[in-house]
C-alpha positions in Angstrom: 146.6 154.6 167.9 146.6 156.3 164.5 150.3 157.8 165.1 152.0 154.6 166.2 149.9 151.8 163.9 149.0 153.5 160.8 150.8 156.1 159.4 150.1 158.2 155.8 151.5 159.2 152.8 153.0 162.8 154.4 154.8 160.0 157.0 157.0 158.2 154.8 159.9 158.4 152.3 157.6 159.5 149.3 160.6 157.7 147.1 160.1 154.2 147.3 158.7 152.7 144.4 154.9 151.6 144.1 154.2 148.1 143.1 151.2 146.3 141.8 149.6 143.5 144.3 146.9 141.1 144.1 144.9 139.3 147.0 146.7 136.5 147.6 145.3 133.0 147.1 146.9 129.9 148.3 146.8 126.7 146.5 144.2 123.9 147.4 145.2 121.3 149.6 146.7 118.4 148.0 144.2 115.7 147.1 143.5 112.6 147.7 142.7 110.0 144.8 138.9 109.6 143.9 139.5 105.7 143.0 139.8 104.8 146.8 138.5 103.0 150.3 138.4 105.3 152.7 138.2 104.5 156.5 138.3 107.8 159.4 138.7 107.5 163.0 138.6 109.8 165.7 142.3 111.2 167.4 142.2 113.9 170.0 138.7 115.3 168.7 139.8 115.7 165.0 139.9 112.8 162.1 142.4 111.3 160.8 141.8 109.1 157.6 143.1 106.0 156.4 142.6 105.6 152.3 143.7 102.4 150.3 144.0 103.1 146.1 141.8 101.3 144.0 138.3 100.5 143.4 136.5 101.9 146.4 134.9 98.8 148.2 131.5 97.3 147.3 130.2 96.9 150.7 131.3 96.8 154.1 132.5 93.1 154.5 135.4 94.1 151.6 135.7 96.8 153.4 136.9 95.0 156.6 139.1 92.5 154.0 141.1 95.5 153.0 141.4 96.7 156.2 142.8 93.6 158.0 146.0 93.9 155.0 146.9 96.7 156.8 147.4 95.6 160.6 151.5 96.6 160.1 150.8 100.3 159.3 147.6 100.4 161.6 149.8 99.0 164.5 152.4 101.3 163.6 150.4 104.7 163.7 148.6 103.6 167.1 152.2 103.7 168.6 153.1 106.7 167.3 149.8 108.3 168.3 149.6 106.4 171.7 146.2 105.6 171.6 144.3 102.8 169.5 142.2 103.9 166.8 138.7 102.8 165.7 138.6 102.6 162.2 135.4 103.3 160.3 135.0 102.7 156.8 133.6 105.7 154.6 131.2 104.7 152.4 131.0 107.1 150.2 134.4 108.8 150.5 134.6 110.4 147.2 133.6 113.6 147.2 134.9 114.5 150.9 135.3 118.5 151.7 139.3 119.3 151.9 140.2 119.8 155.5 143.4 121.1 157.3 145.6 118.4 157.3 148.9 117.0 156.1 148.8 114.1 153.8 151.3 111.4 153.5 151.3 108.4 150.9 152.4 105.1 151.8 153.1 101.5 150.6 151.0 98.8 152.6 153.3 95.6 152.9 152.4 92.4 151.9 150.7 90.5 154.1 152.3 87.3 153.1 148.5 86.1 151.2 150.5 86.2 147.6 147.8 89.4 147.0 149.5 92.1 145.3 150.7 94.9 147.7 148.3 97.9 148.4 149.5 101.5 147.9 147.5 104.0 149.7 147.8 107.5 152.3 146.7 108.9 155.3 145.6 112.5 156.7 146.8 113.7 159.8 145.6 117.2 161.6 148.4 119.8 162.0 147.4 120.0 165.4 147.8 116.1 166.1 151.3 116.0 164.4 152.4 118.8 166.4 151.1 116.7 169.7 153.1 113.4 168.9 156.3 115.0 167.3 157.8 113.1 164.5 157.0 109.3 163.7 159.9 106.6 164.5 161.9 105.9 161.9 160.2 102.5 160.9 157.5 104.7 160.2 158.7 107.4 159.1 160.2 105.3 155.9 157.2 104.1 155.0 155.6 108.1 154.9 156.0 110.4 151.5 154.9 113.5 153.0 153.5 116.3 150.6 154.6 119.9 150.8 152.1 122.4 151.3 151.9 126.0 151.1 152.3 128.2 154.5 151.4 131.4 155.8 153.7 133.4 158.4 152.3 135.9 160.9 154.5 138.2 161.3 152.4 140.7 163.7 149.2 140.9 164.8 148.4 145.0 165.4 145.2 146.3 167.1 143.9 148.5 164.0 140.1 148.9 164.8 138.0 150.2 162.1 138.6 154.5 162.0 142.3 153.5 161.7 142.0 150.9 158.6 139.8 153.8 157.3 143.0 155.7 156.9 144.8 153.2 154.6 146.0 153.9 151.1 148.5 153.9 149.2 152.2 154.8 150.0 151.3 154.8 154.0 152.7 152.1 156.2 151.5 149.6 159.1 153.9 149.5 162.3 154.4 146.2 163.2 154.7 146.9 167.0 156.1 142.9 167.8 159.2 144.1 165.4 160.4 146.5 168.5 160.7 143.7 170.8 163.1 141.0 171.3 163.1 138.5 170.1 160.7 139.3 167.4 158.4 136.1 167.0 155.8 134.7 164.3 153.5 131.7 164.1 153.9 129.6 160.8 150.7 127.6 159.7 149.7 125.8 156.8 147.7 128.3 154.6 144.4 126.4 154.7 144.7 126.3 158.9 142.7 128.8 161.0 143.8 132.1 162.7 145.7 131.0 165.9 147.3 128.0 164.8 150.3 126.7 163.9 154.2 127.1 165.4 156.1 129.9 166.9 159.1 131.2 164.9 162.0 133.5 165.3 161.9 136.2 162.8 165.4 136.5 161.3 164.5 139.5 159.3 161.9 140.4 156.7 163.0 137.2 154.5 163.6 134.8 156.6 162.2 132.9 160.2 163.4 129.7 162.2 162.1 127.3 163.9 163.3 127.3 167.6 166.0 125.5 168.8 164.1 122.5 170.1 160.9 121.4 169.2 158.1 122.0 171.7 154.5 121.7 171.2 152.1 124.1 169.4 149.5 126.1 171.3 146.6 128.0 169.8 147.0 131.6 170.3 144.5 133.0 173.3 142.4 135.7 171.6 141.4 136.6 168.3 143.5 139.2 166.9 141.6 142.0 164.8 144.2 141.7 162.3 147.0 140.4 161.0 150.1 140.7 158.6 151.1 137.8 157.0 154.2 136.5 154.4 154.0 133.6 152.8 156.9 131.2 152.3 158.9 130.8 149.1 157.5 127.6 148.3 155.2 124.7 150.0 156.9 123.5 153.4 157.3 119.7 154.1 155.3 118.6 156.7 158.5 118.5 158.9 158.2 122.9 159.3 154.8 122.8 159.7 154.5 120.7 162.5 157.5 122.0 164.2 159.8 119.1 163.6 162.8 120.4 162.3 163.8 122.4 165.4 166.9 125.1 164.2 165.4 124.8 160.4 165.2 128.3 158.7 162.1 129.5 156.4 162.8 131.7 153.6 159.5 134.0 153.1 158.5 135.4 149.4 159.0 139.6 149.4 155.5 140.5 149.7 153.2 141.2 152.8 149.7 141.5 152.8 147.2 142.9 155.8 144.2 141.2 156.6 141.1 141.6 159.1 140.5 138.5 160.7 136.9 137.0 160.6 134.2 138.1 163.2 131.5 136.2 164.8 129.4 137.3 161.4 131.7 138.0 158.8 134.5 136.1 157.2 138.0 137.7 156.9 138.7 140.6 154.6 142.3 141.0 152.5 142.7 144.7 153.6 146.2 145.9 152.0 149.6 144.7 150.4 153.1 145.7 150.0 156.5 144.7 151.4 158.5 144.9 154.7 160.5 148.2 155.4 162.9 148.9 158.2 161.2 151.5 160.9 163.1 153.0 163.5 164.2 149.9 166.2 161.7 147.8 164.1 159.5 147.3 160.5 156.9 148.4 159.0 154.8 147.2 155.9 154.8 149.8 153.2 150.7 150.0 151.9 151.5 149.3 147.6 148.2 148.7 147.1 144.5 148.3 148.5 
């Protein structure tokens, strides 16, 4: 596989121009406030979370007080969802780990009481957004949605170890998915795992859409041994990410970077980066640096 997947210096147009790279590093996930009561339940084995701003309540009866002001939004997610939730409350939900999920602030409406109104958020799993599709419109007016950085997989070639042995500078990595039509990615958020996220069409080396029509996610079968990612120009709403905005087009930064995906016993490795280059009936990512 040397000669089709990795190719050397001698290979290539000696000419182009060699640019410094770094290992990339995407931002953290948004956060959520630390002043806060914080309630999880359990949707399609993940968590979603339910968090109300303020001082975090005292003990569980307050708990269920703050709670009950937010029947309206709690209604309103069950439909959307289709199934009722069971709310817990988080006693000490400061302090949580970050997970992979897209965050969404929201006002909580009056209940009528004369009590001030409660402002507040929730965090949803990519992978139970891209189950439901997008919230009605009652709902989705009552959602700010944060942007969040994305990665785009833009091939997935079997390099075993000899081969990524051979990398250096001013070679190139055929991305064999290029040579076919159409030429399809997956877009995740960048703090998702290998194998999730949405299928894209890859436009060219700057640029991917979203299919025509939404359809659901799936996770890819097998693990790849590696993968070439781009990263998009800027944090994607929530609407990209979870395949919402059927026929919407992503505009990718200029840089590539090649990556081994994590083993059973060791976590994933930033391997090489550079940029896209045409190659023959397909691309290629010129190695710039190691």
């Amino acid at each position: 596989m040397v000669e089709t997947m990795v190719k050397t210096p001698m290979q290539i147009d000696t000419d182009f121009a060699q640019q410094a790279d770094t290992q990339p590093v995407p931002p953290p996930a948004t956060a959520v406030p630390q002043a806060l009561t914080r309630f999880d339940a359990v949707c399609r084995g993940d968590v979603v979370s339910l968090w109300i701003d303020g001082t975090p309540a005292a003990h569980a009866a307050e708990a269920a007080l703050l709670l009950d002001r937010c029947d309206a939004l709690l209604d309103a997610l069950d439909a959307w969802l289709h199934m009722a939730l069971d709310w817990r409350w988080v006693a000490t939900a400061a302090g949580t780990d970050a997970r992979a999920c897209a965050h969404a602030r929201c006002a909580i409406e009056s209940d009528g009481s004369g009590l001030r109104a409660l402002t507040g958020g929730i965090e949803l799993p990519w992978a139970a957004l891209r189950a439901v599709g997008a919230p009605p419109d009652a709902l989705a007016r009552q959602l700010r949605w944060s942007a969040a950085p994305a990665v785009l997989v833009v091939s997935q070639p079997a390099i075993d170890e000899p081969e990524l042995r051979l990398l250096e500078r001013g070679g190139a990595v055929v991305l064999p998915e290029s040579m076919r039509a159409p030429w399809r990615g997956r877009l995740r958020a960048a703090d998702e795992p290998v194998g999730a996220g949405v299928e894209v069409d890859l436009l060219s080396a700057d640029s991917a859409r979203l299919p025509a029509s939404a359809v659901g996610a799936s996770r890819a079968e097998e693990q790849p041994a590696c993968e070439v990612r781009m990263a998009s120009v800027g944090p994607l709403p929530p609407e990209q990410l979870a395949g919402w905005a059927a026929g919407s087009v992503v505009e990718l930064a200029p840089r590539a970077s090649l990556w081994r995906c994590a083993g059973p016993t060791e976590p994933e490795r930033f391997l090489a980066g550079g940029r896209l280059l045409p190659w023959g009936d397909g691309w290629a990512m010129l190695v710039e640096s190691i």
